[in-house]
C-alpha positions, -999 to 999 in steps of 0.1 A, spaced: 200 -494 -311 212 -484 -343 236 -503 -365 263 -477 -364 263 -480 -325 254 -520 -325 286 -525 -344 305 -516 -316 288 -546 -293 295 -571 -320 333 -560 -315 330 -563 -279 311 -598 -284 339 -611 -308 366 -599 -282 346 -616 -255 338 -648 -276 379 -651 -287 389 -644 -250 371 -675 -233 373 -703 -261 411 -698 -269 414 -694 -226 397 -727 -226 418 -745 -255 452 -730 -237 438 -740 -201 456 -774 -211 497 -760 -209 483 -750 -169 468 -785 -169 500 -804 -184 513 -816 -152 491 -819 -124 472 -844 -154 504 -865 -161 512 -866 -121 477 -877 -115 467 -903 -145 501 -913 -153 497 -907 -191 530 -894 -203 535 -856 -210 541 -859 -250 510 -876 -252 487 -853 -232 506 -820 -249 500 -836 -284 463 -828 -279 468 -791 -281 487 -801 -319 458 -823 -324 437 -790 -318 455 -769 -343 448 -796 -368 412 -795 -362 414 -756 -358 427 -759 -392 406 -783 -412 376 -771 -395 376 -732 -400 367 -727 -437 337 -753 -430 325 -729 -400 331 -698 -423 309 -713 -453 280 -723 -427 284 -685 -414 278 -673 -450 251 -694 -450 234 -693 -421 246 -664 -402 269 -656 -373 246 -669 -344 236 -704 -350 276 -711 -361 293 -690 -332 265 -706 -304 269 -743 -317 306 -736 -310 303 -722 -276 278 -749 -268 302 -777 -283 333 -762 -264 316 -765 -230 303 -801 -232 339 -810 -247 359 -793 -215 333 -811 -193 343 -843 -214 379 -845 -214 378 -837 -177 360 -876 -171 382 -892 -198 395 -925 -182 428 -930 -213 451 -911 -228 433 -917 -267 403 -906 -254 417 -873 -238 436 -866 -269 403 -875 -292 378 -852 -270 403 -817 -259 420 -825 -291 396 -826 -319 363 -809 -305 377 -780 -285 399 -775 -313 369 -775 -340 347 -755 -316 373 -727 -312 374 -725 -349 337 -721 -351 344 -685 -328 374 -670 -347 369 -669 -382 329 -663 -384 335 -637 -363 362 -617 -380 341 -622 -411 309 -605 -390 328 -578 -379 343 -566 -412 309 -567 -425 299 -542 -401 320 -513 -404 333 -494 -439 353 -473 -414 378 -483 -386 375 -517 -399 411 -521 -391 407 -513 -356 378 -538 -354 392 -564 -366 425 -560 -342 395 -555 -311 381 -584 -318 414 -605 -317 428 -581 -290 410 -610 -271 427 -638 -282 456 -619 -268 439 -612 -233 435 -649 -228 466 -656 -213 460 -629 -188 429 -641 -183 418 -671 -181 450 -690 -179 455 -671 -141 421 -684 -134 430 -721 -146 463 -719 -122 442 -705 -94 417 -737 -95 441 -762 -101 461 -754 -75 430 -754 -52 415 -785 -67 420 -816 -87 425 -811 -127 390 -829 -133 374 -801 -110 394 -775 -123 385 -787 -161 346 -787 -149 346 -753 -134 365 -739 -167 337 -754 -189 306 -738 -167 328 -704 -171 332 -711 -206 296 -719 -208 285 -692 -185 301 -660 -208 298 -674 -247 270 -689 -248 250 -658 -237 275 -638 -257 270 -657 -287 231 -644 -286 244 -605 -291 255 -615 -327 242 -608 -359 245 -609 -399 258 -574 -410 235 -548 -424 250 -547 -455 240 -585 -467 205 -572 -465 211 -546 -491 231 -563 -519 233 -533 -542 252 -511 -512 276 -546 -510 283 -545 -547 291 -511 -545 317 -514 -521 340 -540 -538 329 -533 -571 309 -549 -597 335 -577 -610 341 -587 -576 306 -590 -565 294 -612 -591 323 -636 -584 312 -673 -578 329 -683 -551 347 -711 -567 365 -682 -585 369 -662 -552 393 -694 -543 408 -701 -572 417 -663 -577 458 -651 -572 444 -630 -544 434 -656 -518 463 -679 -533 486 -656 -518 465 -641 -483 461 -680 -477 499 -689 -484 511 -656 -465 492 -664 -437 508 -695 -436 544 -686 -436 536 -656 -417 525 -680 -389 548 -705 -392 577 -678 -385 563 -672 -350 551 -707 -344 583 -716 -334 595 -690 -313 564 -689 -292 566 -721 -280 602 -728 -279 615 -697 -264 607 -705 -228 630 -737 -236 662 -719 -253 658 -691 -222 666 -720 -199 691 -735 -221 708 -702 -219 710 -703 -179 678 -686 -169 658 -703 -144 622 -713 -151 604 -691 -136 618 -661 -149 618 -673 -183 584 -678 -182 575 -644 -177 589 -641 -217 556 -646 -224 541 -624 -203 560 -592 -219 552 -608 -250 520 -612 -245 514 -580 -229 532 -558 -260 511 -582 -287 481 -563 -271 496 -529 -281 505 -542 -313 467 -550 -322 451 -520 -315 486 -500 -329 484 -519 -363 447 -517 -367 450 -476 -367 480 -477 -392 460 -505 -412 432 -473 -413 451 -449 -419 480 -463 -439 460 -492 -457 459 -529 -449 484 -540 -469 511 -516 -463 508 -521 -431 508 -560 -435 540 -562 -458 560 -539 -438 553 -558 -405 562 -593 -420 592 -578 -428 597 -566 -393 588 -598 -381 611 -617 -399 641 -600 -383 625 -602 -345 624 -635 -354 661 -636 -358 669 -611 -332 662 -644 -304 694 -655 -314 714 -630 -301 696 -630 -268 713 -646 -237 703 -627 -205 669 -620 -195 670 -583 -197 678 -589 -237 652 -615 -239 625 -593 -229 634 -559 -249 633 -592 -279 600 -603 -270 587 -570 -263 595 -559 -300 583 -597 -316 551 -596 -299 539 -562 -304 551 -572 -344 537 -605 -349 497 -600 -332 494 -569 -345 498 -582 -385 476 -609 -380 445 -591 -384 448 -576 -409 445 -606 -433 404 -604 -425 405 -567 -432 426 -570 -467 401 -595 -475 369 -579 -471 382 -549 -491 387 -576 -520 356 -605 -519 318 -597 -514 306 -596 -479 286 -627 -487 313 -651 -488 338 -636 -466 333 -665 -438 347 -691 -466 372 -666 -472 389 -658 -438 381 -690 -430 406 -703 -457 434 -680 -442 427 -692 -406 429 -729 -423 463 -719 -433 475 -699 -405 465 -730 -377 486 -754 -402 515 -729 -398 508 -729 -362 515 -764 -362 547 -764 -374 565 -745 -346 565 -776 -322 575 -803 -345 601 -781 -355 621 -769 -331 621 -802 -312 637 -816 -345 657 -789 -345 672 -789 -314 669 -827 -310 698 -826 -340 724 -795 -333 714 -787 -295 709 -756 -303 679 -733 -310 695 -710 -332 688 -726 -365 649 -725 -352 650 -686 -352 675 -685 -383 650 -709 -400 616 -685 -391 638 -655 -402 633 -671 -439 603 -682 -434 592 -646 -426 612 -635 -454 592 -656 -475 560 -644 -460 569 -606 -467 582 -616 -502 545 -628 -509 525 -600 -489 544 -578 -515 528 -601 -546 495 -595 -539 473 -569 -560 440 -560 -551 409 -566 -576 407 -536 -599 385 -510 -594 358 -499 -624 373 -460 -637 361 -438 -612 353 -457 -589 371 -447 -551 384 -470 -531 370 -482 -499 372 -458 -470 393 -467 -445 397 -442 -416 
């Protein structure tokens, strides 16, 4: 098959790949009570796992990224699928709480990190057009896990016992990654260093990487990222709460996430063909912006029908800008360290992540209200778009054009 066709399956095996681990890692919400009802262990301690998990997502993703630019895609991405399936079959036969929290916590955490950020970095490698829309494909299927895999969790737990339903997870985990991991390779272009340099430009592609991270340019993608994720940390997982606290029951305020989830897919593949068309980062800036004031809109929301046309607009905003970091940064750092590179921002955007928790429980624990939660990722997204617009891509040598796009 030729490379311009075979890029197409690496999309499909990155969408594939993003799909099951973060379905596994998010199997644990569906798992939350039928585990505390059966072991005893108390909710806040068996939920903490999943913040434990965005720790190790975060402190793990630049290592997995370096040993991708190292290595390759294959050994990193199939180590990760391996590693996620014995740590699901694990925490299914923990006998305490610490042990749950150390096995679901810290290695399906780290192992999701080894699929997410090698694999945006493989991707952009392959195309010099549409990259955009790759990019977005590829985490189009973090955004199908919830429709996916999490119905499938529900269905077995509610047929078996959680350790069952953990086991059967991991062999279907095991079952679609691990020979998915085996489609992956290196991009074309490291092969052929000369057509690399040419496509960021000499200064760029003789950058040590030392100087890649230390430059103002992945300074600010990394501290963007950050507050960009941060500002919908906490309205993703506390708007199911505030719903209820506004009067709606349960079970209809948990189909907030559903229409959230289901516009977030639109929202990928709609801002990866303006991030073609339009350019990455004025794509970027102009969604954090957005962003920022969907953010805010939740607190004007206080029947259902208002709720959804919110969450409708917020998720269709926030997943579609979060590609785009992966394809502003391979237009700006050599192919050959882009896994260090993405996997900074992904470092920064699972520690933003993990503030959305903490945060509105304080919040709400202190004025029983969530409205300075939304009020407070309205700034924070404000802050995000005020640094998006700081950033300045590496001149290019006179004459030279810019990287295609479309």
């Amino acid at each position: 098959m030729k490379p311009s066709n075979y890029r197409w399956v690496i999309v499909a095996a990155g969408g594939l790949l993003s799909c099951v681990a973060i379905g596994g890692m998010f199997s644990l919400p569906v798992f939350l009570k039928p585990i505390a009802n059966e072991t005893g262990w108390s909710v806040t301690g068996i939920s903490s796992a999943m913040t434990i998990g965005f720790l190790a997502m975060a402190f793990t993703s630049m290592a997995w990224g370096t040993l991708t630019d190292r290595f390759g895609p294959l050994p990193v991405v199939l180590t990760g699928s391996v590693v996620l399936t014995l740590s699901l079959t694990l925490a299914s036969h923990a006998t305490s709480l610490i042990a749950f929290q150390f096995i679901f916590g810290l290695l399906v955490g780290a192992s999701c990190a080894a699929i997410f950020a090698p694999m945006m970095a493989t991707v952009t490698g392959w195309f010099d057009t549409h990259r955009s829309l790759a990019v977005s494909l590829v985490s189009a299927g973090m955004g199908m896990a919830p429709m996916t895999m999490s119905p499938l969790a529900a269905w077995l737990v509610s047929n078996h016992d959680w350790r069952t339903s953990m086991q059967i997870v991991a062999l279907v985990v095991g079952a679609i990654m691990i020979p998915a991991s085996l489609l992956v390779r290196r991009p074309p272009a490291l092969a052929n260093p000369q057509a690399a340099t040419s496509e960021v430009g000499a200064q760029q592609a003789e950058m040590s990487l030392s100087e890649a991270l230390r430059s103002p340019q992945f300074l600010i993608l990394v501290a963007t990222n950050f507050f960009c994720c941060a500002t919908h940390s906490g309205p993703i997982i506390h708007t199911v709460s505030y719903a209820v606290s506004c009067g709606i029951p349960l079970i209809s305020a948990v189909t907030i996430y559903s229409v959230e989830g289901f516009a977030g897919m639109g929202g990928r593949i709609a801002f990866g063909l303006m991030g073609d068309r339009f350019g990455a980062k004025r794509v970027l800036v102009s969604g954090l912006l957005a962003q920022a004031f969907g953010a805010l809109a939740y607190v004007f929301a206080h029947q259902l029908a208002t709720f959804y046309a919110v969450a409708a607009v917020f998720g269709f905003i926030y997943a579609g800008t979060m590609p785009l970091y992966a394809s502003l940064a391979r237009d700006n750092f050599p192919l050959r360290m882009m896994g260090t590179v993405i996997g900074g921002t992904a470092m920064a955007g699972s520690l933003g992540m993990a503030t959305g928790p903490l945060a509105g429980g304080l919040i709400y624990d202190a004025f029983s209200s969530y409205a300075w939660l939304y009020i407070g990722s309205w700034v924070l997204g404000l802050c995000a778009f005020l640094m998006a617009m700081t950033f300045r891509p590496f001149a290019k040598p006179q004459g030279e054009a810019a990287p295609a796009t479309a």
